[in-house]
C-alpha positions, -999 to +999 in steps of 0.1 A: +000+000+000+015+033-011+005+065+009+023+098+008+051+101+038+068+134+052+102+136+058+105+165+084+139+174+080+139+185+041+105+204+040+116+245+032+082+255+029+086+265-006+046+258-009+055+242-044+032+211-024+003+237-021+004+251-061+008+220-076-019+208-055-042+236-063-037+236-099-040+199-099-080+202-080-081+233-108-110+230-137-083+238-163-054+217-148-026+244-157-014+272-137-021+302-159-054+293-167-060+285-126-052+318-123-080+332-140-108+307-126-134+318-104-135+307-078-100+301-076-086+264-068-077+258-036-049+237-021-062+205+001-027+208+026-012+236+035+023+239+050+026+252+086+056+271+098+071+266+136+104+277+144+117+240+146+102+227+115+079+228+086+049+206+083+028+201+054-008+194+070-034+173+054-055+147+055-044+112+071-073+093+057-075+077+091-090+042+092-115+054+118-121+085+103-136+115+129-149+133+100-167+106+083-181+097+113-196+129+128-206+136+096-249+140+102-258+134+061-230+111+051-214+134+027-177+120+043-169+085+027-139+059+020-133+049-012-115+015-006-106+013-044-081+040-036-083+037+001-092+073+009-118+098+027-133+114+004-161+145+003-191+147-018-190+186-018-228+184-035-240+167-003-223+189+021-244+208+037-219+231+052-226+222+091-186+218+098-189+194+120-156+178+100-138+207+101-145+205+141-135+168+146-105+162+121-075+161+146-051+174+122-074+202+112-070+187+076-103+198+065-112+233+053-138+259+045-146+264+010-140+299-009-174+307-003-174+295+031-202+273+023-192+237+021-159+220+034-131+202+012-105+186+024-068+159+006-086+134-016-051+115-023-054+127-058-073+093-062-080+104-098-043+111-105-035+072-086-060+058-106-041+069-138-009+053-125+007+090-111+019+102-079-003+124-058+004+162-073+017+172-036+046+141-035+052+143-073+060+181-073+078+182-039+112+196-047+136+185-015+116+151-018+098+161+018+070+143+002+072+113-012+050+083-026+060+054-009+051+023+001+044+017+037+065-014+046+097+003+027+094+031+053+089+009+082+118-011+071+143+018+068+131+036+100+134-001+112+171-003+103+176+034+113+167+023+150+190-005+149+220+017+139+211+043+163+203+020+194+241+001+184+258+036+183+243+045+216+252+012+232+290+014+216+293+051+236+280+038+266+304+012+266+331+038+261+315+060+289+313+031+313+349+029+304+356+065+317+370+073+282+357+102+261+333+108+290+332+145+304+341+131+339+370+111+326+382+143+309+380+165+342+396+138+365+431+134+339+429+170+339+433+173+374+458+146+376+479+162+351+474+197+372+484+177+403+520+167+391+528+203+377 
């Protein structure tokens, strides 16, 4: 199962994610003409900016979906061919209940503020054999379309290098070598004999 992953560290909030994104939900499906429609398209993530790091926010397409659930005239559904929650925005009667319950605030107000619209995982653009417009335009590769058990196996083998480093330098530092109290000790040897 493929699903778009976020790799924290190389996100510059360049907003390339948000345009492509935008253009790709557009009527025309090319940027100058998007420019011109009315209303204008509208991205379904949008990148948030915190002094640590930059997140590009959008819809998880949780498996127990808040949205789809609190929805009161079922507009929210999953579309198991392309496993993803999905809006009928000519059922949704603009009640935001989804907008309240989404736990990644994922789901937005329309430009006219009257029905809400949220990531449909490009499921058109999948269906065609292409990458979501948001992981296929992603310049530092922040976004990528992946499968799942690749990224489990890497962050898997990540751990195992990181927990084997960690054990190696607390080996060393039981050791009293390269630790901070080893280092102040010979100092103070050294300063003992002149």
């Amino acid at each position: 199962m493929r699903r778009v992953v976020y790799d924290p560290l190389k996100c510059t909030a360049c907003k390339t994610c948000e345009l492509q994104c935008s253009v790709s939900h557009s009527r025309s499906k090319d940027l100058l003409s998007a420019i011109f429609e009315s209303p204008p398209p509208l991205p379904r993530l949008s990148v948030a900016w915190t002094p640590a790091v930059n997140v590009p926010v959008k819809c998880a397409h949780c498996e127990t979906a808040p949205c789809l659930l609190g929805c009161p005239v079922g507009a929210i559904r999953r579309d198991r061919g392309c496993d993803a929650v999905l809006i009928d925005e000519e059922r949704c009667i603009g009640c935001f209940s989804c907008v309240l319950l989404c736990p990644y605030g994922a789901v937005r107000l329309s430009f006219d503020r009257k029905r809400a619209y949220k990531c449909d995982g490009c499921a058109d653009r999948v269906s065609e054999g292409l990458e979501p417009a948001c992981a296929s335009s992603c310049p530092t590769g922040a976004l990528a379309w992946r499968e799942v058990e690749e990224v489990a196996r890497e962050k898997t083998a990540l751990t195992a290098v990181r927990d084997a480093a960690a054990l190696a330098r607390g080996g060393e530092l039981a050791a009293g070598e390269g630790s901070p109290l080893g280092a102040i000790l010979k100092m103070r040897e050294e300063m003992a004999r002149g």
